[in-house]
N, C-alpha and C positions, 0 to 999 in steps of 0.2 A: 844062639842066633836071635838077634832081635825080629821081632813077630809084627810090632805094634805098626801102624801105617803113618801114625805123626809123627817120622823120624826126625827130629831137627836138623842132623848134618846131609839128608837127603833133601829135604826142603832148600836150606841154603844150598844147597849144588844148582837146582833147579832154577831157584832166581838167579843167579850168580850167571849162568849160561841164558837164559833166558830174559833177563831186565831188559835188553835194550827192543824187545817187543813188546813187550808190556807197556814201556814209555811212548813207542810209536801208536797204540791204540789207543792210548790216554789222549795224544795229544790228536789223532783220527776223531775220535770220540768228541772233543772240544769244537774242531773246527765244520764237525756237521752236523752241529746241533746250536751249542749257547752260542757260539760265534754267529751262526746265521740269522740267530731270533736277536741279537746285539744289534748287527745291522740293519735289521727288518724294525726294529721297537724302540733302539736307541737311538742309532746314528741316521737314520732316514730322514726325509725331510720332514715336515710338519702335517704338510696334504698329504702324504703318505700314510702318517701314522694316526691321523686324525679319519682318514678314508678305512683303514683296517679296522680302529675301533668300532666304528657305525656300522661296518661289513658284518664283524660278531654282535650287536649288538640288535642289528636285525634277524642274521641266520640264527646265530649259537652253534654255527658250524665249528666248533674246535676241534674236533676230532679229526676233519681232514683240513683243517688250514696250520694249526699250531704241530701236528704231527706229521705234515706231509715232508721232512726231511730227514725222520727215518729208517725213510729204509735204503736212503743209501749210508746211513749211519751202523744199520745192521748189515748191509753189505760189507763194508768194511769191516768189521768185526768176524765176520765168518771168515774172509781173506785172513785176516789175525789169527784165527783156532786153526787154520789152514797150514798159514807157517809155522805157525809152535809146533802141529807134529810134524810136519819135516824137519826143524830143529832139534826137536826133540829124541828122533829116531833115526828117519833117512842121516842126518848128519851127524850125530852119532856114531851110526856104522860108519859114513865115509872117513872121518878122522881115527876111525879105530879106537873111539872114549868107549864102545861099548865092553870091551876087553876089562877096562880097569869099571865100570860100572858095576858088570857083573862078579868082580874078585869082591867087593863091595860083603862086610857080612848081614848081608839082608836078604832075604827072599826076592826072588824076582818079581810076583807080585806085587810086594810091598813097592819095589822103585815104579812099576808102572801104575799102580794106583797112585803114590807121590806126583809122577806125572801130572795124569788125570787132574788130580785133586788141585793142584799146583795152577794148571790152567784154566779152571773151572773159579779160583779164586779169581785170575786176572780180571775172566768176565766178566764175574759179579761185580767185581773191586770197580773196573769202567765203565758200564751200564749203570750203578748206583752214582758211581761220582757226576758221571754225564749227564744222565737225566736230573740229578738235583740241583746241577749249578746252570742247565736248562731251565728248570721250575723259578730258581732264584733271577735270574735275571727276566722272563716274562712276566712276576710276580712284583719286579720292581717296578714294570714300564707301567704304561697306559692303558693296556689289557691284563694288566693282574686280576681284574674281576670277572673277568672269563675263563681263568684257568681252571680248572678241573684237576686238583692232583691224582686225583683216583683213575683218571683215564691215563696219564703218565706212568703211574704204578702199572698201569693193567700193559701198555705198551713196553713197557722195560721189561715184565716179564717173559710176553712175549719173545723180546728179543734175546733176553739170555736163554730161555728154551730153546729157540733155533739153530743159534751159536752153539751151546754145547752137545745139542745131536751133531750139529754141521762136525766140529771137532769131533766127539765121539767118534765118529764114521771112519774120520782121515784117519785119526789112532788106531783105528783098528786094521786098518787098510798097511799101516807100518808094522804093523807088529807080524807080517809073514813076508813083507818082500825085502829082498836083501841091499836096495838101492833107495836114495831117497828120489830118485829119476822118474822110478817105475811109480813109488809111493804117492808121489805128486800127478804123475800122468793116469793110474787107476783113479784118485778121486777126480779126477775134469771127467774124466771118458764116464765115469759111473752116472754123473749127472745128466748125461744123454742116450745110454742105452736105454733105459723104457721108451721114449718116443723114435728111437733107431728099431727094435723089436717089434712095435706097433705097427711102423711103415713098414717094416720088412715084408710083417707076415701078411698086413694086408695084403700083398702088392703076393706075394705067393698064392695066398687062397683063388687071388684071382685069374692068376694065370693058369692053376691048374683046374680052373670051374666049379670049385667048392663056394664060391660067392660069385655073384654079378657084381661088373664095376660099380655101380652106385651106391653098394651096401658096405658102409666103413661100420671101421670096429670102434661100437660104443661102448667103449669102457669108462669117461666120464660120468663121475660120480658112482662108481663100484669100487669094490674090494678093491682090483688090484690095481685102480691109481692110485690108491697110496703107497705103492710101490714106487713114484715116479721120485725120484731126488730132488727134481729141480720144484717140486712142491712144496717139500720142503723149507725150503728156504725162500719161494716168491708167493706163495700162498698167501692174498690178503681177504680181507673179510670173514666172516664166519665159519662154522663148520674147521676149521681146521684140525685134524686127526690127532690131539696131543695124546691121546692113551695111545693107539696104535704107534706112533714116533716114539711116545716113551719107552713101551716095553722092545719095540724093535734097539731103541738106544742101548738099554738095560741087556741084552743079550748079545751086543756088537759089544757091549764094555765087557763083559764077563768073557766071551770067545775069547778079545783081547788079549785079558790078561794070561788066560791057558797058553794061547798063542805064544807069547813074550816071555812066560817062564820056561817051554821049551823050545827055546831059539838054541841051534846050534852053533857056536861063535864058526866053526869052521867052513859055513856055507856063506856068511858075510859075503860081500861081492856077487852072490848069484841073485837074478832076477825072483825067485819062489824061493824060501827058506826048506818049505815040505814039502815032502815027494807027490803027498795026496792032492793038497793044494797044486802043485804043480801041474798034475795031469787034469788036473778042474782047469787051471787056466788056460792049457793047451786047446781042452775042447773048446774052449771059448772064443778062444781068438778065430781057431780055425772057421767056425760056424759060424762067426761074423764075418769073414772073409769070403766064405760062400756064399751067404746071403747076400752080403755085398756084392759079389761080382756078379751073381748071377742076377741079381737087379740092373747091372750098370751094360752087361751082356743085353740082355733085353730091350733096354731101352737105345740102345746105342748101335748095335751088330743085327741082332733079326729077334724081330716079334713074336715069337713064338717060347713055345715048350722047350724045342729045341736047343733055341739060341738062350733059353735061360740055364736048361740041364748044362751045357756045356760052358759058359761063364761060372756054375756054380763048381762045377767039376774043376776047375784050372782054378780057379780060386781055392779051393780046397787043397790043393797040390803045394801053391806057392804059399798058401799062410801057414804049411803046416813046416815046408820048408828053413820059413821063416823064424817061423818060433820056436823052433830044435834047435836052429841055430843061437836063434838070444839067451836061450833056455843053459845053454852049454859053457855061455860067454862068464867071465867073472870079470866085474868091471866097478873100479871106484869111486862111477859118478850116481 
């Protein structure tokens, strides 16, 4: 059984299924970046580009005028690691490739690190292409002596770090649930329970009198906002957490691949691939749903203790309701 992880006909499988996303971030890549400094350097009018140049040539502001485009250039790009593990997994299972994947003589490892590895090239492959054919055409205008290539290095890095945890994450998030539906809906939903949990418990402590209402919970700048996902990826200026992102990436990749080697083919179509997994997600839904209701009780029904215990209660009832039922369904979207 082949061992080694640079399988060639696993690699070409990968692009083969995967190329026409690669092309789409290429061409994502182009149009929000060199295209916009094209416009902005090239084709503008004259008082324009004569007013930008004397703008850097008073400030030396580069850092936010020639890179203020992207980060919705790395937005796009996380959208891209996004859909490649739904592609790569969630759709997968729904077309039932994962059957002849796994008959494949390879370790299952090996094809999910393939994955990984596979999409991790795309990023580099279009953050290196982008930003250089970026560099090249503000290096031919009129502010080519303003450029800074080192601050473009230092930003492209950035950007592939974020991308590939952003990916990391999603892949890891496919490799236990059996739909790419749910696959797709746990990474949106992940990026807002820390500020969902936040508001929750504030909003508990206080009604039960363990805090007075004016005392929020400061967790800015501690430990556990770097729990928050949407930090992740909107996080600008300094201080940014990349050892804590890295090794949390490093551990969501490794679970992964344990995950993905023991995929059962015959729970495909179920929402949780593992039983264990499964009762972790059960509790979860349910305690969001309590939380949640007995928030929405509260505010809405009667102010009190009361009117929260018992919005938490009925919420408790019906999300649990709820997700025994989803829990049960086998479904192949």
């Amino acid at each position: 059984m082949q061992r080694s992880i640079f399988v060639r006909a696993l690699w070409w499988k990968e692009y083969r299924q995967t190329r026409v996303l690669l092309w789409l971030m290429m061409i994502a890549g182009f149009f929000s970046t060199a295209y916009l400094h094209m416009r902005e350097v090239w084709f503008a009018s004259p008082q324009v580009i004569v007013g930008l140049v004397e703008y850097l040539a008073k400030t030396q502001e580069t850092n936010w005028l020639l890179h203020r485009n992207y980060g919705g250039f790395m937005l796009l790009l996380v959208l891209g690691g996004f859909l490649l593990s739904l592609w790569q997994l969630g759709h997968e299972r729904r077309n039932q490739m994962s059957e002849q994947t796994f008959a494949l003589p390879y370790p299952r490892w090996v094809i999910y690190v393939t994955k990984w590895l596979v999409s991790v090239a795309y990023i580099v492959f279009v953050v290196t292409a982008s930003v250089a054919l970026d560099i090249l055409v503000l290096k031919l205008s009129q502010v080519g002596a303003y450029v800074h290539v080192i601050d473009f290095i230092g930003r492209g890095f950035h950007i592939i770090f974020v991308t590939v945890a952003a990916y990391t994450f999603t892949l890891f998030i496919g490799s236990f649930t059996g739909t790419w539906t749910l696959q797709a809906a746990l990474s949106i939903i992940s990026l807002f329970l820390y500020e969902f949990f936040t508001l929750m418990l504030q909003q508990l402590l206080y009604i039960f009198m363990i805090t007075p209402i004016y005392m929020e919970l400061r967790l800015r700048g501690t430990f556990w906002e770097k729990f928050n996902l949407t930090n992740w990826v909107f996080h600008e200026g300094g201080n940014y957490p990349y050892a804590f992102v890295g090794v949390v990436s490093l551990l969501l990749f490794i679970a992964g691949m344990v995950l993905y080697s023991r995929n059962s083919l015959e729970n495909n179509g179920k929402l949780v691939l593992f039983p264990i997994i499964e009762k972790l997600f059960i509790v979860g839904f349910v305690l969001c749903a309590a939380l949640f209701s007995g928030n929405l009780s509260y505010d809405t029904l009667y102010p009190g203790r009361l009117g929260y215990a018992a919005g938490a209660g009925l919420g408790t009832i019906i999300g649990y309701i709820i997700i025994r039922t989803l829990t049960r369904m086998r479904v192949r979207t």
